[in-house]
C-alpha positions as CSV (number, residue, x, y, z in Angstrom):
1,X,63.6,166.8,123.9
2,X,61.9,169.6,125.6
3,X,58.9,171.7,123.7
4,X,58.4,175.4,124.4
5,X,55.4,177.5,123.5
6,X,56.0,179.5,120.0
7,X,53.8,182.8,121.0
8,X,53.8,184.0,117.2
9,X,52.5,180.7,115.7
10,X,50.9,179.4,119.0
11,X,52.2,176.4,118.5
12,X,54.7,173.9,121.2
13,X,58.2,173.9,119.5
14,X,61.0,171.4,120.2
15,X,64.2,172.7,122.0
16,X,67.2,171.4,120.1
17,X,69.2,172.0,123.5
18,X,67.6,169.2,125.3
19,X,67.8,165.6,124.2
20,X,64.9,164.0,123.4
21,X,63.7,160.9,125.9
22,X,64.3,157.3,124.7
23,X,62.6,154.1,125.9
24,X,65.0,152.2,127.9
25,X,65.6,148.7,125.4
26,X,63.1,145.7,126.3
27,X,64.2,142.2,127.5
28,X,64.1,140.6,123.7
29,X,66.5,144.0,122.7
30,X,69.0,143.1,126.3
31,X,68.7,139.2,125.4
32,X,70.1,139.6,121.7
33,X,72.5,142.3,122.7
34,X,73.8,139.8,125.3
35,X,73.7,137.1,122.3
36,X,75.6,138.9,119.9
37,X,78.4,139.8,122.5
38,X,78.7,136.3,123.3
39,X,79.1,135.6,119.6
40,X,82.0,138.0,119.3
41,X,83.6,136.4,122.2
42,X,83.3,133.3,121.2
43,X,84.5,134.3,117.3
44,X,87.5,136.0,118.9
45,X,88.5,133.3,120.9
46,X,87.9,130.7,118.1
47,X,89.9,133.7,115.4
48,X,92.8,133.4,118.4
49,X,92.8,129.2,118.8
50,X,93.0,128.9,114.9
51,X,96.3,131.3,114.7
52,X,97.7,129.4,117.5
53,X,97.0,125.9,116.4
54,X,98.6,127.6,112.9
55,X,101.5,128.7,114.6
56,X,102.2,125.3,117.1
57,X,101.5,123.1,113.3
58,X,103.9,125.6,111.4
59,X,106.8,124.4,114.3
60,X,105.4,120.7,114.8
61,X,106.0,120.6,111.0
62,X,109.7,122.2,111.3
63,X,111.2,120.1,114.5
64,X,109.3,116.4,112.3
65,X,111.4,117.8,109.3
66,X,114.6,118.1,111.6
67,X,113.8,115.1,113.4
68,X,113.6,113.2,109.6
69,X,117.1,114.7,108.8
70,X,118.9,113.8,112.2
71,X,116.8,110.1,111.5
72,X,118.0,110.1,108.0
73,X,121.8,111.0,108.8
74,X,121.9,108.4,111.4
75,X,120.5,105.6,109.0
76,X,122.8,106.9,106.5
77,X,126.1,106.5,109.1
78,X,124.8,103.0,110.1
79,X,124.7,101.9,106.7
80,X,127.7,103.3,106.2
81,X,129.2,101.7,109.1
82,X,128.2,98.0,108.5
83,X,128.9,99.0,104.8
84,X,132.0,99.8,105.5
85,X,133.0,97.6,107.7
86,X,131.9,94.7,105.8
87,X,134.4,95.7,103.0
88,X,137.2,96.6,105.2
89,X,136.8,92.6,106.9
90,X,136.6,91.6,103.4
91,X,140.0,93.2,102.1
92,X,141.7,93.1,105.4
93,X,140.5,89.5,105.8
94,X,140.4,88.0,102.5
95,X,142.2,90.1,100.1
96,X,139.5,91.5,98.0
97,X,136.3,93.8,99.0
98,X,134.2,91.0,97.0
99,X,134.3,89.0,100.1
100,X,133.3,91.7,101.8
101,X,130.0,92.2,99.5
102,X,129.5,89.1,99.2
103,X,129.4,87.7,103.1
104,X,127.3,91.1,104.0
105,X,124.9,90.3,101.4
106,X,124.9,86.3,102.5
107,X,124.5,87.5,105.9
108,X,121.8,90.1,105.2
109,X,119.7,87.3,103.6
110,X,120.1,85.1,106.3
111,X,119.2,87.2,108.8
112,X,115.6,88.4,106.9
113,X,115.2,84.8,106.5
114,X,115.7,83.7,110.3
115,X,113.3,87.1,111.6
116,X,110.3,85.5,108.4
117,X,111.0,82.3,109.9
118,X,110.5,83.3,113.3
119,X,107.4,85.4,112.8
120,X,105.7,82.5,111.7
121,X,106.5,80.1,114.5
122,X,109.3,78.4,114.1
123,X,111.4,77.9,117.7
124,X,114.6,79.4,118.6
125,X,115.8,76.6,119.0
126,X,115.4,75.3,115.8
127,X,117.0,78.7,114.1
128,X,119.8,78.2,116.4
129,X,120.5,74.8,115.1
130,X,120.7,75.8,111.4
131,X,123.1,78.5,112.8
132,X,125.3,75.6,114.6
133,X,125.0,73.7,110.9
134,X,126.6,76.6,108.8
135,X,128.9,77.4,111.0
136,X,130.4,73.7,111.2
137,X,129.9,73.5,107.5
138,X,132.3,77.3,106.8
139,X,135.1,75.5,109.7
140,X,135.2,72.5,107.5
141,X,135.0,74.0,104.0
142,X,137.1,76.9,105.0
143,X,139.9,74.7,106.8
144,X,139.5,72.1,103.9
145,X,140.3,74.7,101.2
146,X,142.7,76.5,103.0
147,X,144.8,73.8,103.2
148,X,144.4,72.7,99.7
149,X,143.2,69.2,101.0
150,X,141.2,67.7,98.0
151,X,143.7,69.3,95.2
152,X,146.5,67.0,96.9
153,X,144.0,64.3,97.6
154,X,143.1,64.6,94.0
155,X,146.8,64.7,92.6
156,X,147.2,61.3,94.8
157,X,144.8,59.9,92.9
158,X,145.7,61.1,89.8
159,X,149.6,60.1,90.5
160,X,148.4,55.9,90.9
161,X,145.7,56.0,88.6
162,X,146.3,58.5,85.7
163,X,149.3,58.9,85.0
164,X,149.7,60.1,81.2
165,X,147.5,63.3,81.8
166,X,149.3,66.2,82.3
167,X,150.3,66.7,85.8
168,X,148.6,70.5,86.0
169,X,145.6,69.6,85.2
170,X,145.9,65.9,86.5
171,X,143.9,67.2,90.0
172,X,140.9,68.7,88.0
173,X,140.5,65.7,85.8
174,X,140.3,63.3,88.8
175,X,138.2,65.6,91.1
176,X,135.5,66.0,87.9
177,X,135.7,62.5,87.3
178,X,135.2,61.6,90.9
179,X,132.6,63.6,92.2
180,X,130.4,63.3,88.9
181,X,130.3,59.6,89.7
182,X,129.2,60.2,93.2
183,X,126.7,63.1,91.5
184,X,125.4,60.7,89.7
185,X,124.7,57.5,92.2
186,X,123.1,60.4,94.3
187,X,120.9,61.3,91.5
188,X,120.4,57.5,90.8
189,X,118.8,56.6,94.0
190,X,116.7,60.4,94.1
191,X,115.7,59.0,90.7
192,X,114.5,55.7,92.2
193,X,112.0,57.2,94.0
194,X,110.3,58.9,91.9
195,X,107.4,57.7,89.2
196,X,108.4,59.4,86.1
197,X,111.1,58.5,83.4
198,X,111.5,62.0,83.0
199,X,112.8,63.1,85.9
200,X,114.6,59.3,86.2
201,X,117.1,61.3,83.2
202,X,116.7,64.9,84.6
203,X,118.2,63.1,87.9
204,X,121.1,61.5,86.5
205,X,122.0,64.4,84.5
206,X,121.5,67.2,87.3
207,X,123.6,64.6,89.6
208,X,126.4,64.3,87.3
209,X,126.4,67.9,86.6
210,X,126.3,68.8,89.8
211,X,128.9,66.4,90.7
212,X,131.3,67.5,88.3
213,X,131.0,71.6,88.8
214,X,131.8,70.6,92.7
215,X,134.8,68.4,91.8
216,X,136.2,71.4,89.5
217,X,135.9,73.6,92.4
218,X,136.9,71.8,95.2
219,X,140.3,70.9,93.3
220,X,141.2,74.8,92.9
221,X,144.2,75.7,94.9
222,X,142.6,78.3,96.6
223,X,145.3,79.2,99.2
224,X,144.2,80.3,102.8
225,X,142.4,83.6,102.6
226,X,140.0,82.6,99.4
227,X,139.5,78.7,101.4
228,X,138.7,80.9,104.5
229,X,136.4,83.2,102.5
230,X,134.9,80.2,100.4
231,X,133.9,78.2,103.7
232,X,132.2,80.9,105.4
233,X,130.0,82.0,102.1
234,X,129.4,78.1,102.1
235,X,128.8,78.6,105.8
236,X,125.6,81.2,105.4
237,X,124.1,79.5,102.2
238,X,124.1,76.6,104.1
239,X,122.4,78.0,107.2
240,X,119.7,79.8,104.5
241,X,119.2,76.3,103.0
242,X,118.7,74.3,106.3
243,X,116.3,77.5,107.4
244,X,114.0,77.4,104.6
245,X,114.3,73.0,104.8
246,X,113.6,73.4,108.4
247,X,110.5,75.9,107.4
248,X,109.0,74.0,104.3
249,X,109.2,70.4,106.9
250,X,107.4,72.5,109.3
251,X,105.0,74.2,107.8
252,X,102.7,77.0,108.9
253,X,100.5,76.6,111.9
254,X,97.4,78.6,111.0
255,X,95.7,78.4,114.3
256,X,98.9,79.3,115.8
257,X,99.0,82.4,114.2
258,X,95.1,82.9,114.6
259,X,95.7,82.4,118.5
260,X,98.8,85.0,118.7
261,X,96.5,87.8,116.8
262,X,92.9,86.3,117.9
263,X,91.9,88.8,121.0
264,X,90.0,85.8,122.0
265,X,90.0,86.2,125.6
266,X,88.4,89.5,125.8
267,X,85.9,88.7,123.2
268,X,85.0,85.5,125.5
269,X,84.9,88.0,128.6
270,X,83.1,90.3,126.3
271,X,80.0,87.7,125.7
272,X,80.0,86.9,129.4
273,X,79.2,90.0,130.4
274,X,76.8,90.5,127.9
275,X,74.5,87.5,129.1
276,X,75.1,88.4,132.2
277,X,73.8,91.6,132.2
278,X,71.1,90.2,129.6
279,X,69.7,88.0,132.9
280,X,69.7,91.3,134.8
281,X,67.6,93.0,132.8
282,X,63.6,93.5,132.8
283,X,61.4,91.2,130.5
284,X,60.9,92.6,126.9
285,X,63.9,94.8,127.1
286,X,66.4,93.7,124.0
């Protein structure tokens, strides 16, 4: 600001018109302007990444929870297929949807069993012989029953050997008789190898028990759709059975399994390297 002479008070006054002179701002003043505009750019561009990164989560989130629906739905129509299906074969097949039920649920567990069975080591080639067993085991069953073989063979027997027992129920007599005698020469010689009297008795009785529940069902005239159905429920049990048999025999290979998950070869590699570049070092370096 400019200064005039005041000729009354003899004094210099300032002129208001004029701006007064300011020091131009030192290098400190210049280097913490600069700072603080870097700081608001940076802040602005951080403020802008963080409403972006809220907007691209915000529609992340909505296409997972449409691609969890459309998931969902198409689990949910599987199911409902092999569901469905498996109670149509049942009543289409069979006559009832309890075959239908029951085989799916027979199947189900076989499967699980065969993919456990599997995982810990057992060959294909071994599944794939119980597989061969049960479904030998449902053709026989299943064309056995069908065709009422043991209620005839039964009422043979029956016929020569029994004859004042009334001819409906002649079959069941003979098959219960019959098969608890063979239940019970099975359970004689499982009995003979083993120490105790107790299970000496608990083997006669389970054999004979055992025995006799077969020889009541076997002599049912089941007709061909219930044989069919019976043999191939008899069919997977059987294939569970020899599975788990097959698996208990075999056993679980530890080191097998430590092998297949053991990342031994780069670990080996890993140490190799290591002493080598332990020689290429100076001396007293760790």
């Amino acid at each position: 600001m400019r200064r005039s002479w005041d000729a009354f008070g003899g004094r210099l006054l300032d002129d208001p018109r004029v701006p007064p002179k300011t020091p131009p701002p030192g290098l400190l003043d210049q280097l913490k302007a600069t700072v603080d505009s870097g700081r608001r750019l940076v802040s602005a561009h951080v403020d802008l990444a963080r409403t972006e990164v809220s907007s691209i989560a915000g529609e992340a989130a909505r296409v997972a929870a449409l691609a969890g629906i459309a998931f969902a739905v198409l689990l949910f129509a599987a199911l409902l297929v092999a569901i469905g299906s498996a109670l149509f074969l049942g009543e289409w097949l069979f006559g009832s949807m309890g075959w239908g039920i029951l085989h799916g649920v027979l199947f189900a567990t076989a499967v699980a069993i065969a993919a456990v069975v599997a995982a810990v080591g057992m060959p294909a080639r071994v599944i794939g012989r119980c597989f061969l067993i049960g479904v030998l085991t449902a053709v026989v069953i299943g064309a056995v029953l069908a065709f009422t073989l043991p209620n005839r063979l039964y009422a043979s027997i029956g016929d020569s050997t029994a004859a004042g027992i009334e001819p409906g129920v002649r079959p069941m007599v003979v098959g219960i008789v019959v098969w608890a005698v063979v239940g019970l020469v099975l359970g004689g010689l499982l009995a003979a190898r083993t120490a105790a009297s107790g299970l000496r008795v608990g083997s006669l009785a389970a054999g004979a028990l055992l025995g006799a529940a077969l020889g009541a069902v076997s002599a049912i005239t089941f007709g061909a759709q219930p044989g069919v159905g019976v043999g191939i429920a008899a069919g997977y049990l059987t294939w569970i059975v020899v599975m788990v048999v097959a698996a208990t025999r075999r056993g679980v290979d530890v080191e097998d399994l430590k092998a297949r998950f053991y990342p031994a070869q780069t670990i080996e590699t890993s140490k190799e390297t290591l002493e080598w570049l332990q020689t290429r070092m100076p001396p007293g370096i760790g």
